[in-house]
ZADOTI-277176 format. One record per residue (C-alpha): x, y, z; residue in one letter. Coordinates in Angstrom, 2 decimals, always signed. Layout:
<pts>
((X; Y; Z); A)
...
</pts>
This chain:
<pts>
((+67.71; +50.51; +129.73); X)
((+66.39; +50.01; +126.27); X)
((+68.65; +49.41; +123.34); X)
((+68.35; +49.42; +119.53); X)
((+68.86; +46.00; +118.36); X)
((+70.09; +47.50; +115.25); X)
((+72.69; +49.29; +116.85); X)
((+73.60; +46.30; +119.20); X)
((+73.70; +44.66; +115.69); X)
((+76.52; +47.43; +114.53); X)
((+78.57; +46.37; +117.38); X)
((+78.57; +43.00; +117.27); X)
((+79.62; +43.27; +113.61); X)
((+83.03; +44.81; +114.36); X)
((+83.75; +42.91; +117.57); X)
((+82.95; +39.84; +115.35); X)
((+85.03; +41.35; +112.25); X)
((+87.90; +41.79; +114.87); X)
((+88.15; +38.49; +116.68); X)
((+88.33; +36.94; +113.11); X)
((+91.29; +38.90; +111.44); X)
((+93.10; +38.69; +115.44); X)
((+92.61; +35.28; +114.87); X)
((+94.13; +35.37; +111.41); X)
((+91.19; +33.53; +109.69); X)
((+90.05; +34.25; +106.52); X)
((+86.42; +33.93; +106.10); X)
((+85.93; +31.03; +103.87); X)
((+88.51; +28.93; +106.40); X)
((+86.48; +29.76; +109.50); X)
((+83.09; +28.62; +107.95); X)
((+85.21; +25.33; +107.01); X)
((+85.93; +24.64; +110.09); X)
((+82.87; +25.77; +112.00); X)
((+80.55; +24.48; +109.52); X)
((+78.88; +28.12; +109.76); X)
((+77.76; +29.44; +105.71); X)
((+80.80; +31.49; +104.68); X)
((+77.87; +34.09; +103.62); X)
((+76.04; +34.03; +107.37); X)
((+79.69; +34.74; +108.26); X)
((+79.66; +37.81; +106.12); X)
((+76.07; +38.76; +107.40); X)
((+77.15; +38.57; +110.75); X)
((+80.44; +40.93; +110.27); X)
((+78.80; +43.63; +107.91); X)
((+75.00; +43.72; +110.68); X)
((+73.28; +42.83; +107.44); X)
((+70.75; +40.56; +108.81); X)
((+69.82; +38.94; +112.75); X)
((+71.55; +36.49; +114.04); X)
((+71.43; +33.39; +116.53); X)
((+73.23; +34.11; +119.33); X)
((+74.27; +30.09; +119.50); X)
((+75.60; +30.55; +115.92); X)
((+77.72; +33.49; +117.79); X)
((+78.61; +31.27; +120.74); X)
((+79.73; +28.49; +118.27); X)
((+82.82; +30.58; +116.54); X)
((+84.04; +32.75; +119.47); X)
((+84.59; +28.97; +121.01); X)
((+86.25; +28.01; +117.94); X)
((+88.08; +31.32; +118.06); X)
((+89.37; +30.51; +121.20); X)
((+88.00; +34.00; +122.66); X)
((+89.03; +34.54; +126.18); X)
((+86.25; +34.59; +128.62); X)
((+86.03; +38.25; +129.52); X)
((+85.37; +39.03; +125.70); X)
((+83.12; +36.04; +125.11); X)
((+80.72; +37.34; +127.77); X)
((+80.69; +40.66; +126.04); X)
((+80.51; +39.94; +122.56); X)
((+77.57; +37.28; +123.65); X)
((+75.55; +39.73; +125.57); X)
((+75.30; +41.84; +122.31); X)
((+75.04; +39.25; +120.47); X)
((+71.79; +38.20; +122.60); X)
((+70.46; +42.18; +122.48); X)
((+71.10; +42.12; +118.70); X)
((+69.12; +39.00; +118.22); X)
((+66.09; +40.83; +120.78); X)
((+62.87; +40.86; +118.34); X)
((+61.63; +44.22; +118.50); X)
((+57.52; +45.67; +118.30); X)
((+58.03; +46.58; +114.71); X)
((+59.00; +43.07; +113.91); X)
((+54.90; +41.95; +114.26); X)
((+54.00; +44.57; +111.48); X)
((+56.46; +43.33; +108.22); X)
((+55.82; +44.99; +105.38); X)
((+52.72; +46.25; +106.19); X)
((+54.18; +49.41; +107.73); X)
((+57.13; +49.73; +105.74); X)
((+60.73; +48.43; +105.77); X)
((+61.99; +52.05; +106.74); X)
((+59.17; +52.60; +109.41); X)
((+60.62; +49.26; +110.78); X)
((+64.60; +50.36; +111.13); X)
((+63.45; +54.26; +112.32); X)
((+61.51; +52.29; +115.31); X)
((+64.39; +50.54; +116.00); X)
((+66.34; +53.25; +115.84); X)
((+64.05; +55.41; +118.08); X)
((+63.94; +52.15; +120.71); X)
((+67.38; +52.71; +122.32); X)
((+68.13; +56.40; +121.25); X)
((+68.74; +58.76; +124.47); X)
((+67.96; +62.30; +122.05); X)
((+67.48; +62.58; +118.85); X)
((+67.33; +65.42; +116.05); X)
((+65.39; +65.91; +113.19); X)
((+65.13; +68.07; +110.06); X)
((+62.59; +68.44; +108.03); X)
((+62.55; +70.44; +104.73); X)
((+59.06; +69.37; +103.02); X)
((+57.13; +67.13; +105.88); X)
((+55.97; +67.14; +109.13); X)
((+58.55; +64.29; +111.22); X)
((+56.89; +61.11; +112.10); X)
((+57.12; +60.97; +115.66); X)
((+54.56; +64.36; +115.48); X)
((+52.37; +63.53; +112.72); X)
((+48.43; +63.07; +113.80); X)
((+47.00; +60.16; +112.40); X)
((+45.14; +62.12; +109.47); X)
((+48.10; +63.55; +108.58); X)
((+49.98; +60.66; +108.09); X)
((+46.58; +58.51; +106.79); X)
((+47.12; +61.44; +103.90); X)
((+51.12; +60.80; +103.40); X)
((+50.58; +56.71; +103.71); X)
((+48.16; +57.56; +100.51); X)
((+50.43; +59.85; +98.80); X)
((+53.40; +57.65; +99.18); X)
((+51.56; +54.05; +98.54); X)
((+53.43; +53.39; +95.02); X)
((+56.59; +53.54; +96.53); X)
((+55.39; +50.38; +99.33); X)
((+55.32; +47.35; +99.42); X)
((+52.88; +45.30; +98.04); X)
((+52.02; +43.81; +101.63); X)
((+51.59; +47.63; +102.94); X)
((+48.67; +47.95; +105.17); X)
((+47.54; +51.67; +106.02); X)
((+45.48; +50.73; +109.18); X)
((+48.42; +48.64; +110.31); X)
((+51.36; +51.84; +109.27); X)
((+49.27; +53.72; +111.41); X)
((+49.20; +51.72; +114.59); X)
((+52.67; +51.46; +113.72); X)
((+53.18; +55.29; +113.86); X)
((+51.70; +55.52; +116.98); X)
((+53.16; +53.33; +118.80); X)
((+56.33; +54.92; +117.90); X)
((+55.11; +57.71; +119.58); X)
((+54.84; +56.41; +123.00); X)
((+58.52; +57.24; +123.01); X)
((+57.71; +60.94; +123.67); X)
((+54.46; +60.04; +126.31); X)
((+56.78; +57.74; +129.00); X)
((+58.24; +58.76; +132.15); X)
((+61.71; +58.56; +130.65); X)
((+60.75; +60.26; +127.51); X)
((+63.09; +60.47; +124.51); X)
((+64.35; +63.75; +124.36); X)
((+63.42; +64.68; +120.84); X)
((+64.39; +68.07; +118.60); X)
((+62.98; +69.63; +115.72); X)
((+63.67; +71.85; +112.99); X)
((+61.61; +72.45; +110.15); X)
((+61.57; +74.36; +107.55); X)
((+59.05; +77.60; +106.49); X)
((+58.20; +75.90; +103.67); X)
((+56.94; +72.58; +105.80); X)
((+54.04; +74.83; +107.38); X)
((+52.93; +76.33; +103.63); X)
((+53.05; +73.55; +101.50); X)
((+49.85; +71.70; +100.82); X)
((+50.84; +68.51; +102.09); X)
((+47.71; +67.59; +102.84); X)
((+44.05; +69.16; +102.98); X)
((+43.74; +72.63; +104.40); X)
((+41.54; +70.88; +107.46); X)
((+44.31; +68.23; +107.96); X)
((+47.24; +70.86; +107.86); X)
((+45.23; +73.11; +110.35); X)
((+44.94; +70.04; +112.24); X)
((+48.41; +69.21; +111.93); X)
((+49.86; +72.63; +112.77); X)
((+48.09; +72.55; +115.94); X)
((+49.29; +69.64; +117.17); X)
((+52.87; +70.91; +116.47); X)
((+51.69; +73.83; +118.70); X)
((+50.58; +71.87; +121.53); X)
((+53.71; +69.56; +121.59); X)
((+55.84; +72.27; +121.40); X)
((+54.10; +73.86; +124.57); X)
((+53.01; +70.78; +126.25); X)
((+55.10; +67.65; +126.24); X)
((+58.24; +68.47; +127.81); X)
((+60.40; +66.42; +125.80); X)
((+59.73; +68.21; +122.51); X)
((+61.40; +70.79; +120.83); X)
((+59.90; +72.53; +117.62); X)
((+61.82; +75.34; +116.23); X)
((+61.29; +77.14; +112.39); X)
((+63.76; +77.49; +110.19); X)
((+62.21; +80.83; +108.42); X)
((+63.06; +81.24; +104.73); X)
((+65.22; +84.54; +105.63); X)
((+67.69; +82.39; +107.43); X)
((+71.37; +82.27; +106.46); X)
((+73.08; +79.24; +107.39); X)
((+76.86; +79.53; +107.58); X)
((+78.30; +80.82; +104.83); X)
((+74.90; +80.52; +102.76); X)
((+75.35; +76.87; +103.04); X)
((+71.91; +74.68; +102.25); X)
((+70.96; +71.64; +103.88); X)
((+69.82; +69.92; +100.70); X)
((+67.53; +66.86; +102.69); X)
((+65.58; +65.82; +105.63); X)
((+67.82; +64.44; +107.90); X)
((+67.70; +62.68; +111.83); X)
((+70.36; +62.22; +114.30); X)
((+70.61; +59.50; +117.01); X)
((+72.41; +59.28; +120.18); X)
((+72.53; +56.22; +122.98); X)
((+73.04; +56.00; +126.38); X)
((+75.84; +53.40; +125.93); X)
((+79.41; +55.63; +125.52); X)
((+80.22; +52.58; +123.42); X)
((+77.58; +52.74; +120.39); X)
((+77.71; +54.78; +117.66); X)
((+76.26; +57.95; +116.73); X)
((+73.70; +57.37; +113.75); X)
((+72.98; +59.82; +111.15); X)
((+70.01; +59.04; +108.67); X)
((+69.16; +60.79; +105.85); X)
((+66.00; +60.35; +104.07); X)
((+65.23; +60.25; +100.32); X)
((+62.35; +59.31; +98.13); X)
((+63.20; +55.81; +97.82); X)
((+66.03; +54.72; +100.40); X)
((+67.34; +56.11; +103.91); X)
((+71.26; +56.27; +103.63); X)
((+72.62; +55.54; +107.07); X)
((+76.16; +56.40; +108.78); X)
((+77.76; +55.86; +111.89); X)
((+80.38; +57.48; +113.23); X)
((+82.44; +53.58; +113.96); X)
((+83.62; +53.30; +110.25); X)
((+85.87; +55.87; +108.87); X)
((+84.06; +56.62; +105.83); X)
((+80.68; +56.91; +108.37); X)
((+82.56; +59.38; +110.62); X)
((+83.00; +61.88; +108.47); X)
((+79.34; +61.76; +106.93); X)
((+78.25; +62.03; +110.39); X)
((+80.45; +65.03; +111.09); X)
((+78.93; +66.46; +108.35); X)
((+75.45; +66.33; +109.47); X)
((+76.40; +67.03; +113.17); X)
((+77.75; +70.43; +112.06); X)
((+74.72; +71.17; +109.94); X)
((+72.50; +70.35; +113.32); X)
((+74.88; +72.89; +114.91); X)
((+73.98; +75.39; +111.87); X)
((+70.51; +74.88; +111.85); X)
((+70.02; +74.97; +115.79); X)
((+71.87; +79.07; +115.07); X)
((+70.16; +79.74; +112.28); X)
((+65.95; +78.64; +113.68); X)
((+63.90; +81.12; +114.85); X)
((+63.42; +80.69; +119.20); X)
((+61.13; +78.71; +120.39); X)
((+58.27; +81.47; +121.26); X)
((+58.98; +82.77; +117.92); X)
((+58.49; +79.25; +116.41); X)
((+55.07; +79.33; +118.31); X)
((+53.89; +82.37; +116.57); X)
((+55.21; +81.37; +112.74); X)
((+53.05; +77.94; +113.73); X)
((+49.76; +79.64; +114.71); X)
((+49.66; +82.18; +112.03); X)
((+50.24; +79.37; +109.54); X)
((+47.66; +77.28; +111.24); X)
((+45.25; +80.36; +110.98); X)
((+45.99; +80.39; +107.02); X)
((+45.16; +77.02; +106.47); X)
((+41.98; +77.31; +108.50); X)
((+41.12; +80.08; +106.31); X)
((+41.19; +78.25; +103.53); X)
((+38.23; +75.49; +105.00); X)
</pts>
């Protein structure tokens, strides 16, 4: 079974957050006596960066762990520290790219909303070549388009395997009429949406028309993705995207819970709210017929 290391990573922070405080340790003592950085102590409990699973290993023993949850907290501690695909491209494809992949890696469904842009996952390469242009000053300065691209479709695959990642889509009216790209491109583009809708069974692509009311005339104000994993034990994962960060919850903090909630019950809204599938298919093709029009 695949995992997200990131999410592994998530876990292993609060089991390694707990066995401290149980302990009754206070951070700067247990790097004293472990000789472990006080701040790779803090990176470790708050998932902030990847960790060596011996550097693990060397405080549950000082911890005095019992076996049962050594051998669990070390077995996510070796999936955390798993180097991921995306890990070979860097920078060039983009920090964000990176953590969505990782994301995508271990997730058993996931939903997406999209109010301005075709999602990722079901972008053709010219359409995202175009988008990789548009979006260049916000990159890196290591950012390779060539490289993104590869990137972007090998995040794909997820949808082309045997044990495909379930994936669902909503996006908006206005996705299909903007100009997000040249009218040959979006024709492109909108066809593709078509046939993945029709022909890869693990896709769902449904329109939110503009007519829509969403519960009491409630707006979903940005693009948003939720992620579910096979393990009962993970946590649900909402991102939402923005033009410079992606803010991401989980549903194991308190704070993260109800964020996710929120975006859980605007899935719900949304999934009411879409136009079916077949009539998803026809808003598609007439806007693909527009932009070929326009050639």
């Amino acid at each position: 079974m695949a995992v997200s290391p990131y999410v592994r990573r998530l876990r292993l922070a609060e089991e390694m957050l707990d066995v401290r405080q149980q302990a009754g340790y206070k951070t700067e003592d247990l790097s004293r006596e472990t000789e472990v950085q006080r701040q790779k102590i803090s990176h470790i409990e708050t998932a902030k960066n990847r960790v060596d699973p011996r550097v693990i290993h060397r405080i549950l023993t000082h911890l005095n762990v019992r076996p049962d949850r050594l051998n669990k907290v070390m077995e996510l501690a070796e999936q955390a520290a798993t180097p991921g695909w995306w890990e070979r491209y860097d920078d060039e494809m983009g920090p964000r790219q990176a953590r969505t992949a990782d994301l995508e890696q271990g997730a058993i469904k996931i939903f997406q909303y999209q109010p301005c842009l075709v999602p990722g996952l079901l972008q053709t390469r010219r359409f995202a070549a175009v988008r990789a242009e548009a979006d260049r000053p916000a990159s890196s300065r290591r950012f390779s388009k060539a490289r993104m691209l590869e990137a972007r479709q090998q995040r794909q695959a997820i949808l082309d395997s045997p044990r495909a990642t379930p994936l669902e889509v909503i996006i908006d009216e206005g996705v299909l009429l903007r100009r997000s790209a040249p009218p040959d491109v979006m024709h492109e583009q909108l066809e593709h949406l078509i046939g993945a809708a029709l022909n890869i069974r693990s896709v769902s692509v449904r329109v939110l028309p503009f007519s829509a009311g969403l519960n009491e005339h409630a707006q979903v104000r940005t693009a948003f993705s939720r992620y579910t994993f096979a393990d009962p034990e993970d946590p649900v994962v909402a991102v939402v995207d923005t033009n410079v960060v992606d803010l991401l919850f989980h549903d194991h903090e308190e704070d993260g819970r109800e964020k996710v909630t929120v975006y859980t019950g605007l899935a719900d809204d949304l999934r009411q709210a879409a136009l079916s599938p077949a009539e998803s298919i026809d808003c598609l093709t007439a806007a693909a017929e527009a932009f070929l029009s326009r050639r």
